[in-house]
C-alpha positions in Angstrom: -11.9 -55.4 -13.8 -10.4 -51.8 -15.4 -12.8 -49.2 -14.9 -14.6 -48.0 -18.1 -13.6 -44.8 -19.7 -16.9 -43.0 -18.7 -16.0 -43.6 -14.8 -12.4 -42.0 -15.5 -13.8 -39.4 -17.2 -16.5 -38.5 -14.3 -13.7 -39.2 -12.0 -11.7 -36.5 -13.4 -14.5 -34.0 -13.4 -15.2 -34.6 -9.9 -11.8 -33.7 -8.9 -11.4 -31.2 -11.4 -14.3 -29.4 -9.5 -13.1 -29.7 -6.1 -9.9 -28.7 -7.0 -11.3 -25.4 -8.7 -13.4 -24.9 -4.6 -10.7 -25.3 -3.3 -8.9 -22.8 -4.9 -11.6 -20.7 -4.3 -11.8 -20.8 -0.9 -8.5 -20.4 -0.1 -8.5 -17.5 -2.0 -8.1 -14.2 -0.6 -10.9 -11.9 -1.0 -11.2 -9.1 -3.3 -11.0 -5.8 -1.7 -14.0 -3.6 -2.6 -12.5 -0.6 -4.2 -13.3 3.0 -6.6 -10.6 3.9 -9.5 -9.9 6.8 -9.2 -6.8 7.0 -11.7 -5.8 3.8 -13.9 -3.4 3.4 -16.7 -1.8 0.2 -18.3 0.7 0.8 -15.6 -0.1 2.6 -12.6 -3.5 3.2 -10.6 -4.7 5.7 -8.0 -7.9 4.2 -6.0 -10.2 4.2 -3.2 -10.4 1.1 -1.3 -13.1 0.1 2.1 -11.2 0.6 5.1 -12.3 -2.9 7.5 -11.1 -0.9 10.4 -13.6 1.7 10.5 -16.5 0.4 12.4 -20.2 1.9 11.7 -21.0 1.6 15.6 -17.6 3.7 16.3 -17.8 6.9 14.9 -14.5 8.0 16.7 -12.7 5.0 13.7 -14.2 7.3 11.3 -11.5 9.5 8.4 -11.7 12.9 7.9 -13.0 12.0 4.8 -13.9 13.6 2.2 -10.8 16.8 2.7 -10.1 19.1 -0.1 -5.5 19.4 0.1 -3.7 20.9 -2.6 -1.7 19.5 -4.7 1.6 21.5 -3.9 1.0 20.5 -0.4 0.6 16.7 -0.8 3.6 17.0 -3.1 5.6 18.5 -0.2 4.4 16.0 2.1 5.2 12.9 -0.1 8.7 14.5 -1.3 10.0 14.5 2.4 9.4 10.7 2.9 12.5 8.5 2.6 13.3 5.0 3.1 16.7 3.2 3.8 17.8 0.2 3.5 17.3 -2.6 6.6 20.8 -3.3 8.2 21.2 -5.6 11.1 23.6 -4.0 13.8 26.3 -6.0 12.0 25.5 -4.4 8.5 25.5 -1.3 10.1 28.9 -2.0 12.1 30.5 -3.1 9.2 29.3 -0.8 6.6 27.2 2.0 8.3 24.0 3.1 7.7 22.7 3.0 3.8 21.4 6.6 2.4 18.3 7.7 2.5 16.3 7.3 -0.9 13.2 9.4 -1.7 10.2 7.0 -1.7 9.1 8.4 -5.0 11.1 9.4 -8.4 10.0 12.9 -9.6 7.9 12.0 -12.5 6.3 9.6 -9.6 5.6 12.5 -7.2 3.8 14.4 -10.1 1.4 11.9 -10.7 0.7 10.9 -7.4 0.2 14.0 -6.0 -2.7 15.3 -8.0 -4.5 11.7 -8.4 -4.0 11.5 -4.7 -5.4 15.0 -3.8 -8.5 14.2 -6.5 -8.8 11.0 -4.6 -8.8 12.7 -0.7 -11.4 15.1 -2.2 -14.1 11.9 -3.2 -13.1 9.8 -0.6 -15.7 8.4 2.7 -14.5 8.2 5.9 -14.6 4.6 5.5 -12.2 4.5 2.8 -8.5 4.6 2.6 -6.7 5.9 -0.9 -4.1 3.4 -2.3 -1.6 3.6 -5.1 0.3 1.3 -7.5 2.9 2.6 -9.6 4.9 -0.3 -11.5 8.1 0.0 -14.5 7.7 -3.0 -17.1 11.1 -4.9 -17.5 10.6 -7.4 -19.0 6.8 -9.1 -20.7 6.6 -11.3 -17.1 8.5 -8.4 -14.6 7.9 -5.2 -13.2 9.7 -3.2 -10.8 6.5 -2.1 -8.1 6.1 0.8 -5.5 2.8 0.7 -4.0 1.0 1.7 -0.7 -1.6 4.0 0.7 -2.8 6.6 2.9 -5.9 8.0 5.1 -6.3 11.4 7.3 -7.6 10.8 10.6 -8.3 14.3 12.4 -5.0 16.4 11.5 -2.7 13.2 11.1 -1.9 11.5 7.8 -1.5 7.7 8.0 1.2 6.8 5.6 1.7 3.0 4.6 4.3 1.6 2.0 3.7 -1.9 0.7 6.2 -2.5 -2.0 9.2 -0.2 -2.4 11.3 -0.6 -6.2 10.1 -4.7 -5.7 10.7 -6.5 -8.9 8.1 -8.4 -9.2 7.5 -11.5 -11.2 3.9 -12.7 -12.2 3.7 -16.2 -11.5 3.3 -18.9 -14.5 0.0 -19.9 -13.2 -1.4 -16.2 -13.6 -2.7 -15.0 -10.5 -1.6 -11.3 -10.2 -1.3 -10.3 -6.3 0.9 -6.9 -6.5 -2.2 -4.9 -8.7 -4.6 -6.6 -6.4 -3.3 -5.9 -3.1 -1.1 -2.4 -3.2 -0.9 -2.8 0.7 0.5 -6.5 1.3 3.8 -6.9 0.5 5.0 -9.1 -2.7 8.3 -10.0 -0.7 10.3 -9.4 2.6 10.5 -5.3 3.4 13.8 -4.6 3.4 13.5 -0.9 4.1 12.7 1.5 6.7 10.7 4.5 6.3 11.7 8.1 7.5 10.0 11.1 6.9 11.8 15.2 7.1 10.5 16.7 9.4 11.2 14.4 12.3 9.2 16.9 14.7 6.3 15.9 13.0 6.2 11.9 13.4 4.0 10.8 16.1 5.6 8.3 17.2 3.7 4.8 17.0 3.6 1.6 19.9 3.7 -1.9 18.5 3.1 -4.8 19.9 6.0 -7.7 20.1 4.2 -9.5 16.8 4.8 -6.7 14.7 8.1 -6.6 15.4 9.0 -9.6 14.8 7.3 -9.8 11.5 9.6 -6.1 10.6 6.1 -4.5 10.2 7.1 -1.1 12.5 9.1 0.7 10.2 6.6 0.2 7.2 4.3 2.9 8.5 4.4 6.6 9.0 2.0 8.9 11.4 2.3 12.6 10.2 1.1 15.5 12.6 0.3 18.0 10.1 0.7 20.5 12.3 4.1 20.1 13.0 5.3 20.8 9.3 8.5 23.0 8.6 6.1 25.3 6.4 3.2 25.5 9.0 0.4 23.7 9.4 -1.1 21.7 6.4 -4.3 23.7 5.2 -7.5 21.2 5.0 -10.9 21.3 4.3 -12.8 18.4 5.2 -16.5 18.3 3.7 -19.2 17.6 5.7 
């Protein structure tokens, strides 16, 4: 005997629904965040930092901390990255320049949206960027990342550097989302001038595997060419 229409039909919606769960679930969760800055193409915000824990007060940023904006520029103009070689690359063709993580009409922009954002920011949040460069109505060429003070050290990440980025036919739109997880393989390491003032980090033999130890920069701001870094953290 063929099943009647009506049973298809509630068949359908059955597994229409558990398809929709499951998509749900395996979701991943929206990070709680603040705009701080948003255009049609680029964003400045303040996102909840997971790894500050209530019942640690040591995890805590030095959050809220009034910088100025000629200062964060200088900070952000001497970070570079280079292209990943593999001692083969490098044996065969040498070490690729150095690039300056942001373009200049970049650094202008982030700069003051990131000082407004230091200056409103909890010590359980982090400040995270997005700038993108439409190419095409489906592409975009992507730079994104974020940042935290902890005590006198800036905590630098890059996510995304010059990706181009194309948003899936089904829709879901990760890069905006998630400024911190990368949209494809890093294929860059990250410098910063001057080298005095890197502290250097340990990682464990997971990260470097994965190529997650040159995606991060610690800056002693107290090691800067200029002097010291002036800040005022509000209590």
């Amino acid at each position: 005997m063929k099943p009647s229409t009506g049973s298809i039909r509630f068949s359908f919606c059955i597994l229409t629904v558990c398809f929709a769960a499951l998509a749900v679930g395996c979701g991943i969760p929206m990070v709680p965040y603040r705009a701080v800055y948003e255009d049609p193409v680029n964003y400045v915000r303040l996102e909840w930092d997971q790894t500050v824990l209530p019942e640690w007060p040591p995890s805590a940023h030095a959050h809220p901390t009034m910088m100025s904006v000629e200062d964060l520029a200088h900070i952000l103009d001497g970070i570079s990255v280079r292209e990943h070689r593999i001692w083969l690359q490098t044996w065969l063709q040498g070490e690729a320049p150095l690039e300056p993580v942001f373009r200049p009409e970049e650094l202008a922009l982030v700069s003051r949206q990131v000082a407004a954002a230091l200056a409103e920011a909890q010590p359980d949040e982090r400040v995270t960027f997005y700038l993108s460069q439409p190419k095409t109505s489906v592409k975009r060429i992507i730079t994104s990342g974020g940042l935290y003070l902890h005590g006198k050290e800036l905590h630098f990440t890059l996510g995304n550097w010059q990706v181009l980025y194309g948003i899936p036919t089904y829709g879901m739109i990760y890069d905006r989302r998630y400024p911190l997880r990368a949209t494809a393989a890093k294929g860059f390491d990250i410098f910063f001038h001057p080298n005095e003032a890197v502290v250097e980090q340990h990682h464990g033999f997971l990260d470097t595997v994965l190529a997650n130890t040159r995606d991060e920069l610690v800056i002693d701001l107290t090691k800067m060419n200029a002097g010291p870094i002036a800040l005022l953290v509000e209590r």
